[in-house]
C-alpha positions in Angstrom: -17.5 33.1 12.7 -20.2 31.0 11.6 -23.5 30.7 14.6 -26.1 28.8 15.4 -28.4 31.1 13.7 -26.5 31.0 10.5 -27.0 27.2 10.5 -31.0 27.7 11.3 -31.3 29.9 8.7 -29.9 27.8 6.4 -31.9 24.5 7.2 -34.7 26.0 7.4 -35.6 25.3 11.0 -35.2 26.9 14.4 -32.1 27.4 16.7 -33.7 25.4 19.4 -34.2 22.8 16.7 -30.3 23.0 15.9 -29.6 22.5 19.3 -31.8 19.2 20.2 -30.6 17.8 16.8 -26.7 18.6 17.2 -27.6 17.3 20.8 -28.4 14.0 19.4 -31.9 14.7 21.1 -34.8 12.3 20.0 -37.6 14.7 19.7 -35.9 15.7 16.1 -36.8 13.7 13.0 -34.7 11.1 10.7 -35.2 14.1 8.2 -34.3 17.1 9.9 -31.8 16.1 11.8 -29.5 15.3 8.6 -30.6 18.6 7.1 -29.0 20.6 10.0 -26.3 17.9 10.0 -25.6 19.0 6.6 -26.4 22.8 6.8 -23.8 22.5 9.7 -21.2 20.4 7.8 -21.6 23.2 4.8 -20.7 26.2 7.2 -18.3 24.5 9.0 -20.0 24.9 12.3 -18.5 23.5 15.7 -20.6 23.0 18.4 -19.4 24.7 21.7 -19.7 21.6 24.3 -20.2 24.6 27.6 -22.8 26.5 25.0 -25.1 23.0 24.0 -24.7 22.4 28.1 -26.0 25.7 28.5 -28.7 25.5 26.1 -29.9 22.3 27.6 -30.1 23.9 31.2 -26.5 21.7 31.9 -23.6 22.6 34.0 -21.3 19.5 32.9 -20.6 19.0 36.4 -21.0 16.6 39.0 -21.1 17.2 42.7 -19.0 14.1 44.7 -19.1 14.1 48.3 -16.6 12.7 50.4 -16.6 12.6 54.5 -12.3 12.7 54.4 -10.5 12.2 50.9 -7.6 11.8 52.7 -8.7 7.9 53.4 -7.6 5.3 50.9 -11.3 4.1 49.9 -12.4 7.8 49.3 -9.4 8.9 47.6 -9.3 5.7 45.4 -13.2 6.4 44.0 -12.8 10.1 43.3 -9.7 9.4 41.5 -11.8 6.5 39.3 -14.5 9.0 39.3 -12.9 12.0 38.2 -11.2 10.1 35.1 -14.0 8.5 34.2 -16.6 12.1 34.2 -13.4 13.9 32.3 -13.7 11.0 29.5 -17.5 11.7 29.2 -17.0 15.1 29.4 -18.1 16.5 32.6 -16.4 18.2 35.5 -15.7 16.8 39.3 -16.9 19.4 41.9 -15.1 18.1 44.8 -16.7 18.3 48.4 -14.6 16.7 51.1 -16.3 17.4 54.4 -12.8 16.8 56.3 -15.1 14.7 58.9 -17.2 18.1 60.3 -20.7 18.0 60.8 -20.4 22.0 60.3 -19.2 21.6 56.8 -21.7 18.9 55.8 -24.8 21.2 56.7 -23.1 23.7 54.6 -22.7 21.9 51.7 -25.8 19.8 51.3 -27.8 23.2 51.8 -29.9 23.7 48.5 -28.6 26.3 48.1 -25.1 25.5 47.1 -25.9 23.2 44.9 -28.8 24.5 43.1 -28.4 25.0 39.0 -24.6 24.2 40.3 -24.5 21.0 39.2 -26.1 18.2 36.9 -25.7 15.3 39.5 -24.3 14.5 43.1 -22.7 11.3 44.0 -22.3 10.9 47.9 -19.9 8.8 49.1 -20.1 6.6 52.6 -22.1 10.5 53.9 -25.0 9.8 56.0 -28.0 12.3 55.6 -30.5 13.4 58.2 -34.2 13.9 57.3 -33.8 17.6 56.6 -30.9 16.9 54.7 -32.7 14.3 52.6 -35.6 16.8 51.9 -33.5 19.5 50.4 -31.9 17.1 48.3 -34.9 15.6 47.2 -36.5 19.4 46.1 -32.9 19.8 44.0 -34.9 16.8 41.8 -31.6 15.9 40.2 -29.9 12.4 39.6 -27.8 11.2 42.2 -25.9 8.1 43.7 -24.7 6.5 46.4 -21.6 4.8 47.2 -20.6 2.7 49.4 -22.9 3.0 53.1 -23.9 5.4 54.5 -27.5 6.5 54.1 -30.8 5.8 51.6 -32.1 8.4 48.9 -35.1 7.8 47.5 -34.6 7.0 44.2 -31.3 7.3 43.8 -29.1 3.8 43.1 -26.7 2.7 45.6 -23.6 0.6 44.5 -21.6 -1.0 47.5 -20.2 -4.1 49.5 -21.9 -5.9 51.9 -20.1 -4.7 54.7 -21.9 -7.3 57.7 -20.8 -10.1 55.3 -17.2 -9.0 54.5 -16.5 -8.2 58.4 -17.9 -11.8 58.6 -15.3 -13.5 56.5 -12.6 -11.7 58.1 -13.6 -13.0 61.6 -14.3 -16.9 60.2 -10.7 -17.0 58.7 -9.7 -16.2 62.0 -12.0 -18.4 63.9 -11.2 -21.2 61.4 -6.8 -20.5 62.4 -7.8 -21.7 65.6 -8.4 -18.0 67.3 -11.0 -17.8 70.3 -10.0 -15.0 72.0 -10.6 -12.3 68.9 -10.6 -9.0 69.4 -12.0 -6.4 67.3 -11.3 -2.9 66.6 -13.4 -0.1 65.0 -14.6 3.3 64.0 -15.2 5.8 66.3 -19.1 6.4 67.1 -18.6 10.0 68.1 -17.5 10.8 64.6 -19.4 14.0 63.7 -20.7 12.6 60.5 -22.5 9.3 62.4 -20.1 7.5 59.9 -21.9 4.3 59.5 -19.6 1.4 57.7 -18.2 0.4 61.6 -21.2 -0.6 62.7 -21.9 -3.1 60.3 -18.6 -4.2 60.3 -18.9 -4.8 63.9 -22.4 -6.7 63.6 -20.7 -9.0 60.9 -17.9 -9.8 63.6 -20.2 -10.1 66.2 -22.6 -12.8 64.0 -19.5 -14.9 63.5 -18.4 -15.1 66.8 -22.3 -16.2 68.0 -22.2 -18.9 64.6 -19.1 -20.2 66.6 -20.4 -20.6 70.0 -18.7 -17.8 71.2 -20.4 -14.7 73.3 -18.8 -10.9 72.2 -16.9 -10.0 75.0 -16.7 -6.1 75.4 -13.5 -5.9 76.5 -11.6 -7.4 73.1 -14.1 -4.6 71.3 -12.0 -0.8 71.3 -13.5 2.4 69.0 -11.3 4.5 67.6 -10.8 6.2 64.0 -10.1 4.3 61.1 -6.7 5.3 60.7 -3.5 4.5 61.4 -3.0 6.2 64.7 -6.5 4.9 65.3 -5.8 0.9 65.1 -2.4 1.7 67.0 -4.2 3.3 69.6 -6.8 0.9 70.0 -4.7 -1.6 70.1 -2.7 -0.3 72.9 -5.7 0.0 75.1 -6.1 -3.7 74.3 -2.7 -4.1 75.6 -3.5 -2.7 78.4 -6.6 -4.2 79.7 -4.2 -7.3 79.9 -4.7 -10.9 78.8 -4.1 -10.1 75.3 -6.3 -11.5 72.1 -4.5 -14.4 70.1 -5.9 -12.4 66.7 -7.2 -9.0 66.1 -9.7 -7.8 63.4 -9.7 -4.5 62.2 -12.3 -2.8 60.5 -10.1 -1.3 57.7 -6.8 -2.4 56.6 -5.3 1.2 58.3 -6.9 0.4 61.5 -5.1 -2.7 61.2 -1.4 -1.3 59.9 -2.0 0.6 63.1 -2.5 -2.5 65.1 0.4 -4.1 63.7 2.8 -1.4 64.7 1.2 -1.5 68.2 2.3 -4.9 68.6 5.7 -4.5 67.3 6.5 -1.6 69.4 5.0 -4.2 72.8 7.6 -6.7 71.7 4.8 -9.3 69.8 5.5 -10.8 66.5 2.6 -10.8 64.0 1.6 -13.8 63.7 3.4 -15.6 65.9 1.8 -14.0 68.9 -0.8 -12.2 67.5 -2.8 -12.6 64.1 -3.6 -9.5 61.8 -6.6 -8.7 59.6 -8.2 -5.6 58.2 -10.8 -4.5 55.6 -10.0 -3.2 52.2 -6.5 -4.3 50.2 -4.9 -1.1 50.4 -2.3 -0.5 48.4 0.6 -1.1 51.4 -1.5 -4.6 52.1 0.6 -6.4 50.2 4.2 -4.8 51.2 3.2 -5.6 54.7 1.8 -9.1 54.4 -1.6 -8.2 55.3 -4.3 -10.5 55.4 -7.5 -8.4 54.6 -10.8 -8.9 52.9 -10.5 -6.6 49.6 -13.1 -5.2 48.1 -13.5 -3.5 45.2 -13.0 0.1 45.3 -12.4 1.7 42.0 -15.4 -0.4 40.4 -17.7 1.1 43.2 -16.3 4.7 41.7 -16.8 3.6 38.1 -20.1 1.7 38.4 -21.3 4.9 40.2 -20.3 7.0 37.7 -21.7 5.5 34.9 -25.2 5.0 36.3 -24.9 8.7 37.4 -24.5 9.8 34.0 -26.6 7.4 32.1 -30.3 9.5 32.8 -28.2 12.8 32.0 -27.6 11.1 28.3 -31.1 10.1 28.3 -31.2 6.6 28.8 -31.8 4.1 31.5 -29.5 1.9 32.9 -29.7 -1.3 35.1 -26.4 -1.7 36.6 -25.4 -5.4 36.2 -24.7 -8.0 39.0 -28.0 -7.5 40.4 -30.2 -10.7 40.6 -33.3 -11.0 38.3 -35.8 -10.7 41.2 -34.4 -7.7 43.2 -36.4 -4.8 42.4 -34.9 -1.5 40.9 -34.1 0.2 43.7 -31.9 -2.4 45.1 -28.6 -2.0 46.0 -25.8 -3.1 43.9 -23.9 -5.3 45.6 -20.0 -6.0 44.6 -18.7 -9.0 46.1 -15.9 -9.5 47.9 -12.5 -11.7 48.7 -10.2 -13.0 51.4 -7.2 -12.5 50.8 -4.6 -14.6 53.4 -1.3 -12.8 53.7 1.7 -13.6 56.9 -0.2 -11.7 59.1 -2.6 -14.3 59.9 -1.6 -17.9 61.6 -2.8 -20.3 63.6 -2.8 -19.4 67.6 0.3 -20.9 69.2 0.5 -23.9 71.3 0.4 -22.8 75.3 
């Protein structure tokens, strides 16, 4: 079996020189790269892709973290993610923190991701100052998806959360709809999940560009899930004098709502108008009206600016405007989408 020495020997140059040029490394000349091209070729030499890894000081392996992949937005980016790293290569080393602050200390030690990995992507996963330091002495590439926190140097690709939970509320407010209620994440979450609170500020600004003054009592917390939006919805319920429109902060929240309503005896939208964040897949069976963003080009964008320094290169993402500086978010618009969930209030 013909090795890397064998091919060194023959070109007359050293192994670490085989390496960078097989590598495609550009500290190897015109020249002596297609002399080990061809001393290779002669002895029929195959490069192992886990031995060049090793020989550069690579894993092949990304570290993605999620706070629950059981959600439809995390799910949908690790899936785009995980095709996308196989196709260049590279492994997916899953961390889904299944919502505990325990489990998020343990995995964003140093430790467990030292000489583990290549890069991290984290996913919608606030950091605290501690947390920030140890990832900034790891000195590897990383991203950020979605909201969530900022990491010095690292890219962030997302949606503009205050804008999108903006939209929702004007499509309602332009219906007809005064008396809007809003439903959203929970704020005890151990994670301090952040995307609910812009949400809420976007629903908030809308209802102030109207006229309108927030009232607290249309405004529940609960988790962004199903059960979530059905509970909160039934604490609307029960504080009486029920909204004419209700928006949720994600489209499951608002499946949740729906089935609330049904299960009071109220029609959606005849009594009570419907819309969420996201386009889940089920938005469309159910005649949701949602804002949908973009999920699996978050995943993908990600991906590739992740892996773009590992290759050597540089990469500015597109979509960002000409006067934004580098470390800018990327910002990936938007769109309503009106469904029969949402109607104008009905006559009293």
């Amino acid at each position: 079996m013909t090795k890397i020495d064998d091919v060194a020997r023959l070109a007359g140059v050293s192994t670490a020189t085989v390496s960078r040029a097989l590598r495609g490394l550009p500290t190897v000349s015109a020249a002596t790269r297609r002399r080990v091209l061809a001393a290779a070729e002669q002895l029929e030499y195959a490069v192992s892709p886990s031995a060049s890894r090793l020989a550069g000081g690579r894993t092949g392996t990304v570290a993605v973290v999620v706070p629950r992949i059981t959600r439809w937005f995390f799910g949908i980016v690790v899936e785009t993610v995980e095709d996308f790293l196989h196709q260049a290569g590279y492994d997916l080393l899953l961390h889904n923190l299944g919502g505990r602050e325990q489990i998020r200390q343990r995995v964003l030690r140093t430790a467990n991701l030292h000489k583990r990995v290549d890069a991290i992507m984290l996913v919608a996963t606030p950091l605290r100052p501690a947390e920030l330091t140890a990832l900034a002495a790891l000195d590897l590439p990383g991203v950020i998806i979605s909201s969530g926190t900022v990491v010095p140097g690292w890219p962030c690709v997302r949606i503009d959360d205050v804008a999108a939970a903006r939209t929702a509320t004007r499509h309602l407010l332009d219906l007809g709809h005064r008396r809007i209620a809003h439903i959203s994440g929970d704020p005890d979450d151990e994670l301090a999940f952040t995307t609910h609170l812009d949400r809420r500020r976007g629903y908030r600004d809308a209802l102030r560009e109207a006229g309108l003054h927030p009232d607290p009592s249309l405004d529940v917390e609960s988790q962004f899930t199903i059960d979530g939006g059905n509970r909160a919805t039934e604490e609307l319920l029960r504080r009486g004098d029920p909204p004419t429109a209700i928006f949720a902060a994600c489209d499951e929240m608002a499946m949740g709502a729906m089935t609330a309503l049904r299960d009071a005896g109220l029609r959606v939208p005849q009594d009570v108008s419907v819309i969420g964040i996201d386009d889940h897949d089920l938005a469309g069976v159910l005649g949701l009206s949602t804002i949908a963003q973009p999920a699996a080009e978050q995943g993908l964008l990600g991906a590739r600016i992740l892996l773009d320094p590992l290759g050597g290169r540089t990469l500015e993402p597109p979509g960002r405007p000409g006067g934004d500086p580098p470390g800018s978010p990327v910002i990936l618009p938007t769109r309503l989408v009106v469904r029969a969930s949402t109607a104008p209030p009905r006559a009293n």
